[in-house]
C-alpha positions as CSV (number, residue, x, y, z in Angstrom):
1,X,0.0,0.0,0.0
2,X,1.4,3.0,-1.3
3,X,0.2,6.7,-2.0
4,X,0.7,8.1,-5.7
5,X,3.0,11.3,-4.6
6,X,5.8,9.1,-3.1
7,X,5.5,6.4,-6.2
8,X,6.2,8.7,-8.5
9,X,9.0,10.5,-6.4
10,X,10.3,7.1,-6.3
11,X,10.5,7.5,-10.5
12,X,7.7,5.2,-10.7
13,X,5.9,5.4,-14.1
14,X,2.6,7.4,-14.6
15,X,1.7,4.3,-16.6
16,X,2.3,1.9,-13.8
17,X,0.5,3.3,-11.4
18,X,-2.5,3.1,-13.7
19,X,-2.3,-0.8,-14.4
20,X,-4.8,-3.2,-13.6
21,X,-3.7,-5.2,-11.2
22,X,-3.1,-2.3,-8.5
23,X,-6.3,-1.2,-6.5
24,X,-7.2,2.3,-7.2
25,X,-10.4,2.7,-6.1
26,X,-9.0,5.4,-3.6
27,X,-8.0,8.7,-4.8
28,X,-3.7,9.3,-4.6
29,X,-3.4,5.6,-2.8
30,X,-2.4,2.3,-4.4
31,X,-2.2,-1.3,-3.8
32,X,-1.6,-4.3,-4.8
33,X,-4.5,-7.0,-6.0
34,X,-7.5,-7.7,-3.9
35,X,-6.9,-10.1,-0.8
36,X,-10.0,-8.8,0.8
37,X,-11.7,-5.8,-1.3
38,X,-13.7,-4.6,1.1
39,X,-10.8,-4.8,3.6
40,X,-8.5,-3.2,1.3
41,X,-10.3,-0.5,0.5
42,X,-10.7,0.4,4.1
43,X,-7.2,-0.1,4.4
44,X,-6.8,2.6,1.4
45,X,-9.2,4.8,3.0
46,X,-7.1,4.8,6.4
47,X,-4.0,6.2,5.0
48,X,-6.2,9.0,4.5
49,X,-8.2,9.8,7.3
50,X,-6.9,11.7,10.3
51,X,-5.8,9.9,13.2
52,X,-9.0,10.5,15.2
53,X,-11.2,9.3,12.7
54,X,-12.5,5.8,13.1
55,X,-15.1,3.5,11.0
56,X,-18.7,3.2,11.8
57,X,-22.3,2.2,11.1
58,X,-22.5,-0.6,8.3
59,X,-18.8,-0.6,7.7
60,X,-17.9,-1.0,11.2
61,X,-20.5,-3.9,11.5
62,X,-18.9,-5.5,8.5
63,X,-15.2,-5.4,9.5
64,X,-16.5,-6.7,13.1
65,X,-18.3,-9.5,11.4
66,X,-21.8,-9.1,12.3
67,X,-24.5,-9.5,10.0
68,X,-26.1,-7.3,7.8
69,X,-28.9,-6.7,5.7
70,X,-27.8,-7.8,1.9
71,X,-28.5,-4.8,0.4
72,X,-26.5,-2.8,3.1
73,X,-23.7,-5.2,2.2
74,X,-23.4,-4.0,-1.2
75,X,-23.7,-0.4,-0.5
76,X,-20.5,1.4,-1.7
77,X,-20.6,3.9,0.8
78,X,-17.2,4.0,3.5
79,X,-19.1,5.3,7.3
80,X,-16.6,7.1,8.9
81,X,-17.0,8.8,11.8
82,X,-15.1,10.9,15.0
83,X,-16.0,12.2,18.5
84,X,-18.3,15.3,19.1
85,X,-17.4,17.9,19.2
86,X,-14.5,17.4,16.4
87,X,-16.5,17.9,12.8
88,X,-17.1,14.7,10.7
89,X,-15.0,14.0,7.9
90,X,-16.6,13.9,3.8
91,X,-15.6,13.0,0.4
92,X,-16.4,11.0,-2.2
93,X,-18.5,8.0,-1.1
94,X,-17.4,8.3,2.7
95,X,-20.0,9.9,4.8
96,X,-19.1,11.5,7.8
97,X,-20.5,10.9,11.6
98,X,-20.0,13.1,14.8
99,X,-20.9,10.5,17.3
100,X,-21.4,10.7,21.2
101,X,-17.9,11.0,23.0
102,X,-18.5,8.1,25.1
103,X,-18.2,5.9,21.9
104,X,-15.4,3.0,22.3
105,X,-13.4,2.3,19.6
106,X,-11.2,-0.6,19.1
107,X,-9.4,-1.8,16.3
108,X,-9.9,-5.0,14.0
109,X,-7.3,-5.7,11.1
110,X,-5.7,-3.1,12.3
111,X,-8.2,-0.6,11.7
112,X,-10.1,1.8,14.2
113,X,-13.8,0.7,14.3
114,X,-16.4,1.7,16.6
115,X,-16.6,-0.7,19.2
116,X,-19.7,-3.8,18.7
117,X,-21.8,-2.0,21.6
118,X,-21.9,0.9,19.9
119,X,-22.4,-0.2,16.5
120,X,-24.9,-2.2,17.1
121,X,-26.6,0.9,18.5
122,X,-25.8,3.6,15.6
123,X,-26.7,1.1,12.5
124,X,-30.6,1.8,12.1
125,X,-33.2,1.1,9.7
126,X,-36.5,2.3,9.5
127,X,-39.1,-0.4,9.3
128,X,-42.7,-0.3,8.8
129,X,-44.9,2.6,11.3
130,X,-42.4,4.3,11.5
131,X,-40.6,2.3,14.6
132,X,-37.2,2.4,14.5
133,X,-35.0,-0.7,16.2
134,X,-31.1,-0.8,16.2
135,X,-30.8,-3.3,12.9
136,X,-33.0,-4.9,10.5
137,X,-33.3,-7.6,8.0
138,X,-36.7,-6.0,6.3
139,X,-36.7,-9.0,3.6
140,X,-37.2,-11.2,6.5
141,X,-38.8,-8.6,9.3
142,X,-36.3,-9.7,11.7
143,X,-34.8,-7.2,14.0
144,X,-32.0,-6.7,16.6
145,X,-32.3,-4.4,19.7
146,X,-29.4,-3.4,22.2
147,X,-31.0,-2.9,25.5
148,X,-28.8,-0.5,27.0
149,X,-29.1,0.9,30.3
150,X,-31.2,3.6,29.7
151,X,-34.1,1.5,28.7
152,X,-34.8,0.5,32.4
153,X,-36.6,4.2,33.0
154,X,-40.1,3.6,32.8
155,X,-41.0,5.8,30.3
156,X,-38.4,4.0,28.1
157,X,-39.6,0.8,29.0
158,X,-43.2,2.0,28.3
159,X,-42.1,3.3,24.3
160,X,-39.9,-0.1,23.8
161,X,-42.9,-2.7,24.5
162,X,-45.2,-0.7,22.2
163,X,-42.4,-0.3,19.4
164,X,-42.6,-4.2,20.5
165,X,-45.7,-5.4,19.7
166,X,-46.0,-3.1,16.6
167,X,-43.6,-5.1,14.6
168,X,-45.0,-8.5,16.3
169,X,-48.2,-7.3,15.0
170,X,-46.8,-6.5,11.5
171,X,-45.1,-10.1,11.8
172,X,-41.7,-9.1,12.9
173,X,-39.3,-10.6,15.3
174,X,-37.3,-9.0,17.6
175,X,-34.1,-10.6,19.1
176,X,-33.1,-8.1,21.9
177,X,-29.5,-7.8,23.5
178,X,-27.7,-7.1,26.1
179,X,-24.2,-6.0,27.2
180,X,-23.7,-9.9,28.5
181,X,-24.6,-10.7,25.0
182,X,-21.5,-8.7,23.5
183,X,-19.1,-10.3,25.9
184,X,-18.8,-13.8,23.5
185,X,-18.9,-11.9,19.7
186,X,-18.3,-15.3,18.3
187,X,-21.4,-17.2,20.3
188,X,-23.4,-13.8,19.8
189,X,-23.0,-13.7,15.9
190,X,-23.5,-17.6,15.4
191,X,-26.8,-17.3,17.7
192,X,-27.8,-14.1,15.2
193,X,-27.4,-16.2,11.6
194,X,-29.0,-19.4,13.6
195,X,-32.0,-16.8,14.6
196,X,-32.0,-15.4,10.6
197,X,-31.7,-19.3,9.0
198,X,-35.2,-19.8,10.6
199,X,-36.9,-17.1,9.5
200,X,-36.0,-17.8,5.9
């Protein structure tokens, strides 16, 4: 992985920096083939962003390895994201996010990524009556809701049970989590695609 400006210092050809077989799908960066496109791409991107900048939403939740809708999958947009009150980086395809300053990040292939917790909280999808849950597999009306701590109020708890039963009642299911749930990510994702394979 290499960016353009030190190739061509280098006395690298204009020519070979445009051949086929190098990954360019990041403006001024290069690498070789495609181990991982998805991956590499990100790993592109990184070169790029500023130190503080991490990756979020739907690309965090693919570079942690949990599921996602298949039409969220192929989205080409890169979610990238830093603290508040810092401003939220744009370009090309990557859209920017300020997120809460309490967001953990950690790092997976050695890339900054919003921690699971917290991904699992920013990725939403808007589903039918306009309830909103933490993820969603619409094709299937199967969704996924992080229970966080401020759901024990009991106005919270109120507005969850009737979000509830208006998907039930619309034929959804919801498979709700807690932070227990994120301790095991490998027990936590295999329950998730053993939850989806039935509703298919």
């Amino acid at each position: 992985m290499f960016g353009v400006r030190d190739a061509a210092a280098f006395g690298v050809p204009l020519k070979r920096l445009r051949a086929q077989d190098l990954d360019r799908s990041v403006w001024g960066m290069r690498r070789a083939g495609p181990a991982n496109a998805f991956r590499g791409r990100l790993e592109l991107y990184s070169r790029r962003l500023r130190p503080d900048a991490f990756f979020s939403h739907v690309t965090a939740a693919r570079l942690l390895d949990i599921p996602v809708p298949l039409r969220l999958e192929r989205e080409p947009l890169v979610h990238v994201a830093v603290l508040a009150p810092e401003r939220a980086p744009h370009a090309k395809v990557l859209v920017g996010h300020r997120l809460d300053p309490a967001t953990s990040i950690v790092t997976r292939h050695g890339l900054r990524v919003s921690a699971p917790c917290d991904t699992w909280r920013v990725v939403e999808t808007e589903t039918g009556h306009d309830v909103r849950v933490d993820l969603a597999y619409a094709h299937l009306k199967f969704a996924i809701e992080y229970q966080g701590d401020y759901h024990r109020s009991r106005s919270q708890w109120r507005r969850d049970m009737t979000r509830r039963t208006r998907l039930e009642a619309d034929g959804w299911y919801a498979m709700e989590l807690n932070a227990d749930d994120l301790r095991d990510p490998v027990e936590l994702i295999a329950r998730i695609r053993t939850a989806l394979a039935r509703r298919r």
